[in-house]
Every structure is written in C-alpha cells, then in structure tokens.
FIBANU-416023 format. One line per field, with one value per residue: y, x, z of N, C-alpha, C in turn; residue number from 0; residue in one letter. Coordinates in steps of 0.2 Angstrom, whole numbers, plus 5000, padded with zeros to 4 digits. Last residue first. Layout:
BEGIN
nyy = (Y|...);
nxx = (X|...);
nzz = (Z|...);
cayy = (Y|...);
caxx = (X|...);
cazz = (Z|...);
cyy = (Y|...);
cxx = (X|...);
czz = (Z|...);
i = (NUM|...);
aa = (A|...);
This chain:
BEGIN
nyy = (4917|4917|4927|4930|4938|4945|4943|4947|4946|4958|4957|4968|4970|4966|4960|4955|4952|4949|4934|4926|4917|4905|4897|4884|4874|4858|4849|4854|4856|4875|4885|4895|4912|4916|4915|4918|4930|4942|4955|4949|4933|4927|4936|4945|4952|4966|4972|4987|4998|5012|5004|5002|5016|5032|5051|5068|5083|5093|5110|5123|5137|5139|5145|5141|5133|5116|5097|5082|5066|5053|5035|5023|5018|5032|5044|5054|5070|5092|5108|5121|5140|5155|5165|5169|5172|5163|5146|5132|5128|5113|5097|5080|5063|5047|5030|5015|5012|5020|5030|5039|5046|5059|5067|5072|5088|5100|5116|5125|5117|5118|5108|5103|5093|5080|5072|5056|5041|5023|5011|4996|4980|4977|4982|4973|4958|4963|4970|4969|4952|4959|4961|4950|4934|4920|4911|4905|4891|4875|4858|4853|4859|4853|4857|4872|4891|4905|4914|4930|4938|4948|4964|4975|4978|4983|4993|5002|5011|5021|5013|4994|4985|4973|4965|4956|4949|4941|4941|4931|4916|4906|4898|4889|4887|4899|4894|4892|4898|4901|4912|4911|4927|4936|4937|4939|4949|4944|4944|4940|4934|4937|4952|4951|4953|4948|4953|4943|4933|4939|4948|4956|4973|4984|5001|5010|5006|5002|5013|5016|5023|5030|5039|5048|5055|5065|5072|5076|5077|5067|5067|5071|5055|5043|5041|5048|5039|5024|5019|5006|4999|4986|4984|4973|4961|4949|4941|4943|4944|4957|4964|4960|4969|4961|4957|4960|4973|4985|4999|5000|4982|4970|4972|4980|4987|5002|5016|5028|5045|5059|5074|5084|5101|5109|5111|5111|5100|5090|5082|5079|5075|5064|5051|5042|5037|5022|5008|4999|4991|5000|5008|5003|4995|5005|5006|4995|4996|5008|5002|4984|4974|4962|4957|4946|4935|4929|4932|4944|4948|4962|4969|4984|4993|4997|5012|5026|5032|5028|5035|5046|5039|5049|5060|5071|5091|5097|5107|5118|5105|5090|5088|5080|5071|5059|5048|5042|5026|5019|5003|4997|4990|4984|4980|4987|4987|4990|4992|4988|4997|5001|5003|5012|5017|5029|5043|5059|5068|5067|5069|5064|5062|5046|5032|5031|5040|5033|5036|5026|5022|5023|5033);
nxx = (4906|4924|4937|4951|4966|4981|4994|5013|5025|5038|5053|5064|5084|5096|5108|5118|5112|5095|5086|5073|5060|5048|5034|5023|5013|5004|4996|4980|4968|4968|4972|4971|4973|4961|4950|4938|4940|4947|4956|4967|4974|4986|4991|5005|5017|5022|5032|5035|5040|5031|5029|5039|5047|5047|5045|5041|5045|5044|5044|5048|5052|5067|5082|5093|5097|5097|5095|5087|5086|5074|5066|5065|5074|5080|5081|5093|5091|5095|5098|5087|5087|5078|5070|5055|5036|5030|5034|5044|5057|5059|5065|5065|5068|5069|5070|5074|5064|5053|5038|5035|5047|5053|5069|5085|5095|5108|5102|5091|5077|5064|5049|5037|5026|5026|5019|5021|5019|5026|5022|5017|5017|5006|5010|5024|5030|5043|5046|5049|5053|5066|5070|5070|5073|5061|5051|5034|5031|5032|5029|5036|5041|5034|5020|5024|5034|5040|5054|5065|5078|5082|5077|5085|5086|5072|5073|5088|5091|5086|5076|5070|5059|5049|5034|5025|5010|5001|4982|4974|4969|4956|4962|4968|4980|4996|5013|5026|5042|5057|5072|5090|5099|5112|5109|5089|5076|5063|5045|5028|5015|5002|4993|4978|4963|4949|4935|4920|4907|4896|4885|4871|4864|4856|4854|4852|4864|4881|4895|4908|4910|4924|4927|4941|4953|4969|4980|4997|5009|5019|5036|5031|5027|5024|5024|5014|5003|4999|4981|4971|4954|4944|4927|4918|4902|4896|4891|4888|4881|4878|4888|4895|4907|4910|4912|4901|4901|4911|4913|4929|4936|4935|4930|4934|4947|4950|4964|4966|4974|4979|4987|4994|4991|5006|5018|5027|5027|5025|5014|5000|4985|4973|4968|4979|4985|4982|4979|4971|4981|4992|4988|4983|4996|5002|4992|4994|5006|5008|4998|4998|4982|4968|4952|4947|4949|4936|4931|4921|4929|4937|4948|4959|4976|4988|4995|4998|5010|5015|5010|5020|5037|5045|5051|5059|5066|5061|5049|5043|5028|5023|5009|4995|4989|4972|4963|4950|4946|4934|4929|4920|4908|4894|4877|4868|4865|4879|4886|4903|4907|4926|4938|4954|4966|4979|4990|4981|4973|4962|4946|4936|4922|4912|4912|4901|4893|4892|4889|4880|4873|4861|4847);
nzz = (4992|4991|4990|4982|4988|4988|5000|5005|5014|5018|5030|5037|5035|5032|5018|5014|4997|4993|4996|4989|4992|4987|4991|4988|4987|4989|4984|4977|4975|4972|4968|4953|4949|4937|4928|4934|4936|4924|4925|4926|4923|4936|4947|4946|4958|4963|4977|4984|4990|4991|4972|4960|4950|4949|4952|4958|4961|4974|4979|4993|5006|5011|5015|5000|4991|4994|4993|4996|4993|4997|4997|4991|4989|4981|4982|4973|4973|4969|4972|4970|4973|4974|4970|4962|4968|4975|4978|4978|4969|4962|4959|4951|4948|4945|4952|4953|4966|4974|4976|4988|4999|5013|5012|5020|5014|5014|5018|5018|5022|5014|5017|5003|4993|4980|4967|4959|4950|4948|4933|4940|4937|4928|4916|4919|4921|4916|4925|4937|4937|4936|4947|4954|4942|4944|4941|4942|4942|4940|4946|4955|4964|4975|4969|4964|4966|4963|4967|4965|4971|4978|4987|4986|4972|4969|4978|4981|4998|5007|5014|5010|5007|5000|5001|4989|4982|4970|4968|4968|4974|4979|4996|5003|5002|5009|5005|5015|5011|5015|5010|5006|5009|5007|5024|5029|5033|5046|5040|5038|5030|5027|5026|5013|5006|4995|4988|4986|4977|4968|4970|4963|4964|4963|4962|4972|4976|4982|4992|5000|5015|5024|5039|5047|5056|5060|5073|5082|5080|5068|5062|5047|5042|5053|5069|5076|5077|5074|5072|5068|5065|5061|5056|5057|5058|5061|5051|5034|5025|5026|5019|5004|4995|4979|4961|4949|4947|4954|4959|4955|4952|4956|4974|4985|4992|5004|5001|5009|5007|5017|5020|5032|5041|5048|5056|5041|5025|5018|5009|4998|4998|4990|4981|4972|4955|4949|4950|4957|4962|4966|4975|4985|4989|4994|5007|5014|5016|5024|5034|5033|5032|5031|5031|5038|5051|5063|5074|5067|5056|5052|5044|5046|5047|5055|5056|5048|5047|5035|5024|5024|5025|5040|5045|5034|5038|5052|5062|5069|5074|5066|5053|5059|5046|5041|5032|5026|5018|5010|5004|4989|4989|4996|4998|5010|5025|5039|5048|5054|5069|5072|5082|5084|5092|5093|5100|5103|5099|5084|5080|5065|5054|5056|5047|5036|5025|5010|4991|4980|4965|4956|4958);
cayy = (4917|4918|4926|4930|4932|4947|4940|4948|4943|4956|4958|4965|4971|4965|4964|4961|4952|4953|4943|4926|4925|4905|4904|4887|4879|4863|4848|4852|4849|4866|4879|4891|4905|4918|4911|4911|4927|4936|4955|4950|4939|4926|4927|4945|4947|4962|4970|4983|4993|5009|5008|5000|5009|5028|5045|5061|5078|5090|5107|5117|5130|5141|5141|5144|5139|5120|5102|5089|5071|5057|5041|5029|5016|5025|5042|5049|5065|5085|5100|5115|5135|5149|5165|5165|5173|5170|5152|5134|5133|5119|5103|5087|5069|5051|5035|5018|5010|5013|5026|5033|5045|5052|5068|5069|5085|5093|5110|5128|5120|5117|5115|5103|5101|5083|5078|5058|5047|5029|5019|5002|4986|4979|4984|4981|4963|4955|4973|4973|4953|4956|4968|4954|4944|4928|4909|4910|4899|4881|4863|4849|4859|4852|4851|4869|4883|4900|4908|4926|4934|4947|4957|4972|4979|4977|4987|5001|5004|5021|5016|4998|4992|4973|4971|4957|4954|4938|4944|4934|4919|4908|4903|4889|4886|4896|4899|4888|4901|4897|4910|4910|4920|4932|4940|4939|4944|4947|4939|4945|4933|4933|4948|4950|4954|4950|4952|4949|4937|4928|4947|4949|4965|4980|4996|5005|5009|5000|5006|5016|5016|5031|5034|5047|5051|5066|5067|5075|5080|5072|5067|5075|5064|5046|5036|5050|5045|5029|5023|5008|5006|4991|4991|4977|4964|4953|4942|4941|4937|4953|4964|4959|4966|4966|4956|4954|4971|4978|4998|5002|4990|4971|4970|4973|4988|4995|5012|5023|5041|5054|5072|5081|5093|5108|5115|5111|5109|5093|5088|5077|5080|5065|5058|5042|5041|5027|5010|5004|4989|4992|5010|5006|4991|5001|5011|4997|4990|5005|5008|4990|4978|4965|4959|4945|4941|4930|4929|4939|4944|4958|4969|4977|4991|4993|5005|5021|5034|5025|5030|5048|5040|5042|5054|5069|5083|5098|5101|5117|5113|5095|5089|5085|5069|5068|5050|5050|5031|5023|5007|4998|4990|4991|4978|4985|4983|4991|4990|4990|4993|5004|4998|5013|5011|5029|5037|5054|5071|5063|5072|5063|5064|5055|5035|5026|5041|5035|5036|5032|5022|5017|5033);
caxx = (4901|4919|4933|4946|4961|4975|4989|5004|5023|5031|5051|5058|5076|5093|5100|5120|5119|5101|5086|5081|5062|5055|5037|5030|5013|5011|5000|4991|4971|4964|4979|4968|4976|4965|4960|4939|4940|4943|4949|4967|4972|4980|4990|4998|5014|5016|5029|5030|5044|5034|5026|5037|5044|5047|5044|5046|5040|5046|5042|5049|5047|5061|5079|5089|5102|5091|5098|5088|5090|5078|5070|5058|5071|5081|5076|5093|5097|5088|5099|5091|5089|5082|5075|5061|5047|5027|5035|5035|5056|5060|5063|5066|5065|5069|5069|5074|5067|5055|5042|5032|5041|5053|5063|5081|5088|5102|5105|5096|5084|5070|5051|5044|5029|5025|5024|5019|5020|5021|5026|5018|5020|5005|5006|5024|5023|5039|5046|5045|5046|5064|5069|5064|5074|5065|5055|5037|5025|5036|5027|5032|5044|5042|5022|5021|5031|5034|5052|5057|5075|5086|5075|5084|5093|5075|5068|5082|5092|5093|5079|5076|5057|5055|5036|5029|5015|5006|4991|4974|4974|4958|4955|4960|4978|4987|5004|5020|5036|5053|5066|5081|5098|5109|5113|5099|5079|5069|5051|5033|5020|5001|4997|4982|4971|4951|4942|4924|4912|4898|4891|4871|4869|4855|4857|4846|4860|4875|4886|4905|4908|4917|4928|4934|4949|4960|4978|4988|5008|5014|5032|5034|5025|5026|5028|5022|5003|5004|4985|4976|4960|4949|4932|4921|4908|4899|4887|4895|4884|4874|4890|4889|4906|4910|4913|4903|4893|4912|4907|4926|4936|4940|4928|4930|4946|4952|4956|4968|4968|4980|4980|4993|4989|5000|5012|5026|5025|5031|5018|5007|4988|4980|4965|4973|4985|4982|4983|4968|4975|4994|4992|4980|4988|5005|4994|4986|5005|5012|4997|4999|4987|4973|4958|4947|4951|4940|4939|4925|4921|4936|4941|4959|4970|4986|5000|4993|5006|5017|5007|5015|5033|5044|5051|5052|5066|5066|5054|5049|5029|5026|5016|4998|4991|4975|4968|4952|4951|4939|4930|4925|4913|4901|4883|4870|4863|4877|4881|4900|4905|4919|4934|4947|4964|4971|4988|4987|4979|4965|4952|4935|4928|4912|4913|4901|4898|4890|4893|4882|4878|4864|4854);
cazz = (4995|4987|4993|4980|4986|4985|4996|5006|5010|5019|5023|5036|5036|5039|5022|5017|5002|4991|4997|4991|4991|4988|4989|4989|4985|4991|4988|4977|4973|4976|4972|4962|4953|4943|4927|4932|4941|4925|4923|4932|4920|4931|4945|4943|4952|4964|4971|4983|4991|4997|4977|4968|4953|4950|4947|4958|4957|4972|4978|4987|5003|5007|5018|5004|4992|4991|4996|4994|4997|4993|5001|4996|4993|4982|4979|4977|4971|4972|4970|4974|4968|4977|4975|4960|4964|4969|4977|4978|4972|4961|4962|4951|4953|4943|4952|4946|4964|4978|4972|4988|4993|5007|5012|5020|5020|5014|5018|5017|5028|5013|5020|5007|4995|4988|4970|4963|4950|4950|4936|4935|4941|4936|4916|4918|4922|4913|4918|4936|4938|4929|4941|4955|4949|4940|4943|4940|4941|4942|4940|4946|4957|4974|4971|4967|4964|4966|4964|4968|4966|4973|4985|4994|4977|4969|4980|4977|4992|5002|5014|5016|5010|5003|5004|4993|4985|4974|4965|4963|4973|4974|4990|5001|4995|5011|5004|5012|5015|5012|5014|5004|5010|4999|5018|5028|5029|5045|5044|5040|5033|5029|5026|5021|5007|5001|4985|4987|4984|4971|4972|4969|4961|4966|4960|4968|4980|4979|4993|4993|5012|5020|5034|5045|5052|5061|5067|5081|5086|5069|5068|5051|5041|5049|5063|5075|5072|5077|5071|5074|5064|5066|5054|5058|5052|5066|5057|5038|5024|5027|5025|5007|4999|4983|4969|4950|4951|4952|4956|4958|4951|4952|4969|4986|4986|5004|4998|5009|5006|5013|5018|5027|5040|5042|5059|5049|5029|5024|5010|4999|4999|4992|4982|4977|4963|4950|4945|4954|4960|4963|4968|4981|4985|4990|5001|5010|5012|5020|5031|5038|5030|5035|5027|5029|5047|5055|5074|5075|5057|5052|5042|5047|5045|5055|5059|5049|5054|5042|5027|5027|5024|5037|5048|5035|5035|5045|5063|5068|5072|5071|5055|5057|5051|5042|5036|5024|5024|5007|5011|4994|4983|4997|4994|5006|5021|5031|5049|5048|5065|5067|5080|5082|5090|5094|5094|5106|5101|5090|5080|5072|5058|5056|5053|5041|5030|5016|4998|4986|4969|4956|4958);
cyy = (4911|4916|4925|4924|4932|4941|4944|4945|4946|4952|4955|4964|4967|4967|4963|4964|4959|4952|4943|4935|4923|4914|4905|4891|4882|4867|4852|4852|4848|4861|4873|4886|4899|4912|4915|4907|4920|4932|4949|4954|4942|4934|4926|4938|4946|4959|4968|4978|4987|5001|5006|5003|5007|5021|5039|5054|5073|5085|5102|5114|5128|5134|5143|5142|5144|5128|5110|5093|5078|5062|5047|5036|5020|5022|5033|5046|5061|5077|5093|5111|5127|5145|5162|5167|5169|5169|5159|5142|5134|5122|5108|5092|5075|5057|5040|5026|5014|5011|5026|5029|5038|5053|5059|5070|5079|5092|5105|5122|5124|5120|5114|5108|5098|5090|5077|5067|5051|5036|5024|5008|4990|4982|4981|4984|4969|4956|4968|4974|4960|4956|4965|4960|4946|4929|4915|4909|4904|4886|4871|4852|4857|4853|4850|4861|4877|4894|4906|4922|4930|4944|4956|4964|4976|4973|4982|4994|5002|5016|5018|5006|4992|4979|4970|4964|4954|4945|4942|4939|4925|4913|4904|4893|4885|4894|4894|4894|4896|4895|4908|4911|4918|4926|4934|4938|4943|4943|4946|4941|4940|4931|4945|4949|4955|4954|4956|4948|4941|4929|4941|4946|4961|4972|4990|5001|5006|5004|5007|5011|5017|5025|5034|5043|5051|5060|5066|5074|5077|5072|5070|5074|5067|5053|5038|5049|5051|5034|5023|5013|5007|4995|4990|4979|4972|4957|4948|4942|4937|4946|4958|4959|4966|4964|4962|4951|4962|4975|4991|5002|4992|4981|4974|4971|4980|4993|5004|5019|5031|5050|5065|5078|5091|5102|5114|5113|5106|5095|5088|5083|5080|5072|5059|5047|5041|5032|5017|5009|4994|4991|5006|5009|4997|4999|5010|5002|4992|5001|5010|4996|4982|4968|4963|4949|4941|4935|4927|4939|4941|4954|4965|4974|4984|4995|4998|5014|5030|5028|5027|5041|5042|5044|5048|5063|5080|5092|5101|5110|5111|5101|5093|5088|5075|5068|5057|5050|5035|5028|5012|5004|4994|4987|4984|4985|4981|4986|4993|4987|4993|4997|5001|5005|5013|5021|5034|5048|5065|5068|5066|5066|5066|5056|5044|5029|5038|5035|5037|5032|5028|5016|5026);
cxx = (4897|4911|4925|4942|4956|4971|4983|5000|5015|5030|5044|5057|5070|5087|5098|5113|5116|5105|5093|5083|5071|5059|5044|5034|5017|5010|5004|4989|4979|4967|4974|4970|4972|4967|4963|4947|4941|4946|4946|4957|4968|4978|4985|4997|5007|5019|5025|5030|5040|5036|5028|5036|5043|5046|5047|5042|5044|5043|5044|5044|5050|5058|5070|5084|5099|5099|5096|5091|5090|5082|5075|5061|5067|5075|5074|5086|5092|5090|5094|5092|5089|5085|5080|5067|5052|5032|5033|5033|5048|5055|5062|5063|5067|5064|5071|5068|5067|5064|5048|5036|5041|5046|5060|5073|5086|5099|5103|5102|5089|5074|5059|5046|5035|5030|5021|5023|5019|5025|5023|5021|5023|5008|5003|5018|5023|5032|5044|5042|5043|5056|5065|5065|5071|5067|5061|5045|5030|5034|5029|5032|5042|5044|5028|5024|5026|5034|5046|5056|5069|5081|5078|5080|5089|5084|5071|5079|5086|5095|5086|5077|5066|5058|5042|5034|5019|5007|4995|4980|4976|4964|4958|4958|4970|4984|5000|5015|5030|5048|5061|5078|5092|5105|5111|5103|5087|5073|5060|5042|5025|5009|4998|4990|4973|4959|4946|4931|4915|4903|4893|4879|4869|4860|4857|4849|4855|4870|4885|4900|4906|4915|4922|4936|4943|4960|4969|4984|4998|5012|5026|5033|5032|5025|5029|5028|5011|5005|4993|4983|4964|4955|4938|4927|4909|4905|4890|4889|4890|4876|4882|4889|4899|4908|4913|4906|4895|4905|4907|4918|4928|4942|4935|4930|4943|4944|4956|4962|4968|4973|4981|4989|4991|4997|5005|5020|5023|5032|5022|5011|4998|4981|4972|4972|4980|4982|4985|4972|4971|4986|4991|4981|4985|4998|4996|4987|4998|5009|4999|4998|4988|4979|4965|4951|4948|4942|4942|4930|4922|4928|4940|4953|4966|4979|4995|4997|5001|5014|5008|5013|5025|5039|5051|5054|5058|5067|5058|5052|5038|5030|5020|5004|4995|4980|4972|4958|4950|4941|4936|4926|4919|4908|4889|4875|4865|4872|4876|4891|4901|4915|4927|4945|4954|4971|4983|4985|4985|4970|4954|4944|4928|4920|4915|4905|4898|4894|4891|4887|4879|4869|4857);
czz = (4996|4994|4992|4986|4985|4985|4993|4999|5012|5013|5023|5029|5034|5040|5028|5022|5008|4998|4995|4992|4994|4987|4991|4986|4989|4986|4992|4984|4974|4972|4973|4963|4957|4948|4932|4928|4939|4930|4925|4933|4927|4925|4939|4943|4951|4954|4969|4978|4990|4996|4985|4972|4960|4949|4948|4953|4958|4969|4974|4987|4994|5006|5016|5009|4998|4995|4992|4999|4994|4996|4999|5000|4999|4989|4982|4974|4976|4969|4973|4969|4973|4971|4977|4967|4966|4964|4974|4983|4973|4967|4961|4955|4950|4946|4948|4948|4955|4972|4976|4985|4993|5003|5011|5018|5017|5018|5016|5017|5024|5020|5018|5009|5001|4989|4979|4965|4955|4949|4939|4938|4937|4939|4921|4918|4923|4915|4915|4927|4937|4928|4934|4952|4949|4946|4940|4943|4937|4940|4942|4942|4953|4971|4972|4965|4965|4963|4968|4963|4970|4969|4980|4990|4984|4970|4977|4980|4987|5001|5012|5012|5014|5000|5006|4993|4988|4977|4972|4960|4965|4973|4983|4999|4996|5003|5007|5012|5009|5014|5010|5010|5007|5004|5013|5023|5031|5038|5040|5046|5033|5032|5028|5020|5010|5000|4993|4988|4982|4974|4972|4967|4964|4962|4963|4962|4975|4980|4987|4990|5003|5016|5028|5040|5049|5055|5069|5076|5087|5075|5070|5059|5045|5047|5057|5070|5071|5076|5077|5070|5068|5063|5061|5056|5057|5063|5064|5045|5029|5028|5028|5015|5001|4990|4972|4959|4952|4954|4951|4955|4954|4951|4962|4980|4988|4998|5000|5006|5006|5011|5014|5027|5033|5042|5053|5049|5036|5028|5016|5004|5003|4993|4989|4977|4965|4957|4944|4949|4955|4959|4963|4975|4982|4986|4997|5005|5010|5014|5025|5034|5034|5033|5033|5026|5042|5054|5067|5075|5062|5054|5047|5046|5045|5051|5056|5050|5054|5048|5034|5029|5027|5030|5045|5042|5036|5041|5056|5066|5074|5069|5059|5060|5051|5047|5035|5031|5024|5018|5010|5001|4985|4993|4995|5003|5015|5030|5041|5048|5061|5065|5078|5079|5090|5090|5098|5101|5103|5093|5084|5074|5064|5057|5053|5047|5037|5022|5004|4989|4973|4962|4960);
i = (358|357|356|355|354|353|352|351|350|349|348|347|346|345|344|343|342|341|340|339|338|337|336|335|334|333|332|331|330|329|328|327|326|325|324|323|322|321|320|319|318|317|316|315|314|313|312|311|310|309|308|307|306|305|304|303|302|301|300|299|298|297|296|295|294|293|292|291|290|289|288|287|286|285|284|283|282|281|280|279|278|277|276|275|274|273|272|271|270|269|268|267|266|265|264|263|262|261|260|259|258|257|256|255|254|253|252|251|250|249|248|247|246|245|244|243|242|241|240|239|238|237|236|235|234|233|232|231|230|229|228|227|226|225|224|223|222|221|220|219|218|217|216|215|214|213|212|211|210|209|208|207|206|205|204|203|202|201|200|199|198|197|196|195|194|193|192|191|190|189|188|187|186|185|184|183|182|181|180|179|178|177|176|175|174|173|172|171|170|169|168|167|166|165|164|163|162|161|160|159|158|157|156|155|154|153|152|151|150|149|148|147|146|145|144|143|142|141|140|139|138|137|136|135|134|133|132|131|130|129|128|127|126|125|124|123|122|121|120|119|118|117|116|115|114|113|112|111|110|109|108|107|106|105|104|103|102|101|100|99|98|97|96|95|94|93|92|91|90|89|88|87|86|85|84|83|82|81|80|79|78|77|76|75|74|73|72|71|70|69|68|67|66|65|64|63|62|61|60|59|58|57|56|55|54|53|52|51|50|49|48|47|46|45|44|43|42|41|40|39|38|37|36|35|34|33|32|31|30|29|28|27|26|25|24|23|22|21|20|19|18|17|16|15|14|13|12|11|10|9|8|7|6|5|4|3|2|1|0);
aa = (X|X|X|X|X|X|X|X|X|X|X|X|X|X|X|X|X|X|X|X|X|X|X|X|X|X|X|X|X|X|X|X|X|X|X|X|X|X|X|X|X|X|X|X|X|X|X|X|X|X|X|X|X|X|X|X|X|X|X|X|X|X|X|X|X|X|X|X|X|X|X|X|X|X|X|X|X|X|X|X|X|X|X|X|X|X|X|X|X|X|X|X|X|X|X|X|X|X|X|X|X|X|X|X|X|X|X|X|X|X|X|X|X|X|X|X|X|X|X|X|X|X|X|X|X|X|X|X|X|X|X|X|X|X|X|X|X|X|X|X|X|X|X|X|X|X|X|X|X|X|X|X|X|X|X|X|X|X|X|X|X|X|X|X|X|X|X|X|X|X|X|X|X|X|X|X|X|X|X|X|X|X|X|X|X|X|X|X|X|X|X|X|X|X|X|X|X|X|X|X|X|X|X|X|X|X|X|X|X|X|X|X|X|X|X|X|X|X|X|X|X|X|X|X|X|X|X|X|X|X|X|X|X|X|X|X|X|X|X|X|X|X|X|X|X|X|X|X|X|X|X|X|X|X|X|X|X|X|X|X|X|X|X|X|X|X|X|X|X|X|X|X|X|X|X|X|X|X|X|X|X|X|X|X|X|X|X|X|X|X|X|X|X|X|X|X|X|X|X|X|X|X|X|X|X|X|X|X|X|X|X|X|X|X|X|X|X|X|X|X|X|X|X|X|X|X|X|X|X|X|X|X|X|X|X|X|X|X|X|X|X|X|X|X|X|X|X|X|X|X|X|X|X|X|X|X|X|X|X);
C-alpha cells in the first residue's frame, strides 16, 4: 500500500481550554496533518457564539524556534476551503448539549498525496504540533471539547520532496476609516497565494476591504492593483463558492446564527423534522452571520452559499499546479502590500502566506 493514516495523537477530552504540544516523530514523508476537533454546545443556550473554527485559537508547526506554519482556527479553516477547494469532513450544528465536528487540514504539498512537496519530518530536528484551543470562542459557548490528530504518510511509496508548502500569518493590525496599510512581505521563499482575513459580522468581506495593491520596487512593476470584488471574480477558480448546511435550535424568534461564507450570500430553511410544523424566514449572511426567525421553537436546518471563506481572500501567485511560476521576490528590493479598508472599520485584519519551502 502506497499510503496511511496514522494516529499521531489519540482522542483526548478537555473540560477546560487546553494547549497541546505533539511531537512529530515520523519517519515518513506527510502530505498533510488532519485535526479532528469536537466542541460541545452548552446545554439551554439560543443563537451561535461564533463560528465553530473559533474555538481553535492557534495552530502551529514548528522546529524550535522556527515557525513553518501558523494559523488561527479561522484562517486554517479558510485554507482548507481555499486549497483543496472543497468541504472538509464536518458535522455542522447548534444543537445544545451535542458535539460539533470539525476538520482542519494542514496541507504539505499541492494536493493530497503530492509526491513533489511534503513534509519530511527527518529534515527538521525538533518538529512539533502546538494546539491551543478556547473552546467557549465558538459553537454554542462549549462547556468541553475533544482532539485527536492524524498524519497522512507515504508508506511504500517512497518520494523524495524538494519541500513543502508552508503558511503563516505574518501580520495582524487594526483597520481605520478608508485608510491604507502598508506592509513589507518576507521575499525568502517562493510565494504561492497572497491572503487576507477582513472578517466583521454583518458586512460583506468585500464591504470591510476596499482595495488591494502589490507591488514591487516602488511601483516598477505592479502585481495586481483591484477592489477586492473584483480580485473575487478575476480569480474565480480560487475564490470559489462555498457551500455549506448546519442544523439549528430555533427560539421561536430571531436568532443570530453564523457561517462560513462571507459575502453575496444566498440561504434557505426549513424545518429538520418527521412533520411539517413550522415555517422560517431566513436573511442576512453577511459577514458570516445570518438571521432566522421560525413560527416555532423547533430544530432547522440551513443551507447557505456564498463567497469568502470566514472573510478570506486569496490571490493566486502563479499557476498554482507548477512550482517553477509561483512568485519569487529574490533580487527586489521591496515587495509592498497596500490594503485600503472600507469607511468606518475598526476591525483586525490578517495578512497570511502560502510559501513554498524548499529543502
């Protein structure tokens, strides 16, 4: 057999949030590290908190005092959508007193089973897994949370990797009203998608970022220079339409829910039920966050459709199949990311990197 899965850390319960450090003591090649987070929704509660990601505060790889990867829960979730293109393995939902079921992929090589990059845990000397959950952050304020992890190895397949495909974030700052921010990239690795995370609740994504400009040398030469509605639809086969349901306890009132997609939403509900009861209206959406109201206090369920995963965007540097036309900064000078935010913002905003780490 070519490929396994192995079970690098067992499930494990928490009752209080928890900082997990796993070391990776692998011999072979891992094409990626798959999460299994569980986080379970407090009894009587109505509405959501946050999204589910948000209970994962931090993910993190590192080698000592090297990062290679780092995301918040948010932003590794986004990726998984962004890279792989497709839902994760999931269990969406509301329901008190229930565990939710999320997946978080952290992704070595262009796709799964890339005999090109991946990870060689032999080429590092002190490779570790840190985990730090809040588990209250999202879902339904959760009361207790369960992990485990899994490695996806090489087995008698045997490749030889020329590197692996990192991602971090590399800046987080407050925005303000229509202002720029202007932020030097790192130009020591190859650069394979640009991201950025601009995330308010009831505003579409690209309502909280107006416009994004890279360039290099002062302008010699200029990458890209759009709104950020235009970077959704100028790269449409990166940022693509996600889809997604989740279950819900209805109040008999509005209620606050959230989702993934982010902006140009489209939802519908109905009644998750033997028989027919109820009715709801279902609105909004915007900025990962929707509103339903329902003729009864009954379970739902709700499909939703959108752009920008938790408020993500991503530019593609290159073809995203071939390593050899993804971005490389060696020899400039500068490389300068200009985000101008929409009027009126006070919220964070994430810049993050996909790069090619070679060996």
């Amino acid at each position: 057999m070519n490929y396994r899965a192995t079970n690098i850390f067992a499930q494990k319960a928490y009752a209080a949030d928890f900082t997990e450090l796993i070391d990776i003591n692998l011999a072979d090649p891992v094409s990626e590290l798959r999460l299994n987070y569980q986080g379970l929704n407090a009894s009587g509660g109505a509405g959501s908190t946050a999204h589910w990601a948000k209970a994962v505060t931090k993910v993190e790889l590192v080698d000592g005092s090297d990062v290679l990867f780092s995301l918040s829960g948010m932003e590794l979730y986004a990726l998984g959508w962004l890279h792989y293109k497709k839902a994760p393995a999931q269990w969406l939902h509301y329901l008190t007193s229930n565990y939710f079921v999320i997946t978080l992929r952290i992704p070595f090589g262009r796709f799964l089973w890339d005999p090109m990059l991946a990870l060689t845990p032999r080429a590092f000397k002190n490779l570790q897994l840190r985990i730090q959950s809040t588990m209250a952050a999202g879902g339904v304020a959760p009361t207790a949370s369960k992990l485990d992890v899994w490695a996806l190895c090489f087995d008698e397949k045997t490749p030889s990797p020329i590197g692996l495909l990192t991602a971090r974030e590399i800046k987080q700052y407050t925005m303000g009203d229509a202002s720029h921010e202007y932020t030097d990239l790192p130009m020591d690795q190859k650069i394979r998608k640009l991201m950025v995370k601009a995330l308010v609740a009831g505003t579409e994504a690209n309502q909280v970022l107006a416009h994004l400009k890279l360039s290099e040398d002062n302008d010699r030469h200029i990458i890209v220079d759009a709104d950020s509605d235009v970077i959704g639809w100028m790269f449409d086969d990166e940022n693509i339409q996600i889809q997604e349901g989740f279950i819900f306890v209805n109040t008999g009132s509005k209620t606050a829910y959230h989702c993934t997609p982010t902006s140009k939403c489209v939802l519908n509900a109905n009644e998750w039920a033997a028989a027919a009861s109820a009715y709801f209206a279902v609105y909004d959406g915007d900025g990962g966050r929707t509103y339903i109201d329902g003729s009864g206090a009954v379970n739902g369920i709700c499909q939703v459709q959108g752009f920008y995963p938790n408020g993500v965007f991503s530019v593609p540097m290159g073809d995203q199949n071939d390593p050899e036309d993804w971005f490389d900064p060696a020899g400039l000078k500068n490389l300068q990311l200009d985000l101008k935010s929409a009027s009126s913002m006070t919220n964070t905003c994430e810049i993050i990197l996909q790069q090619l780490r070679q060996y």
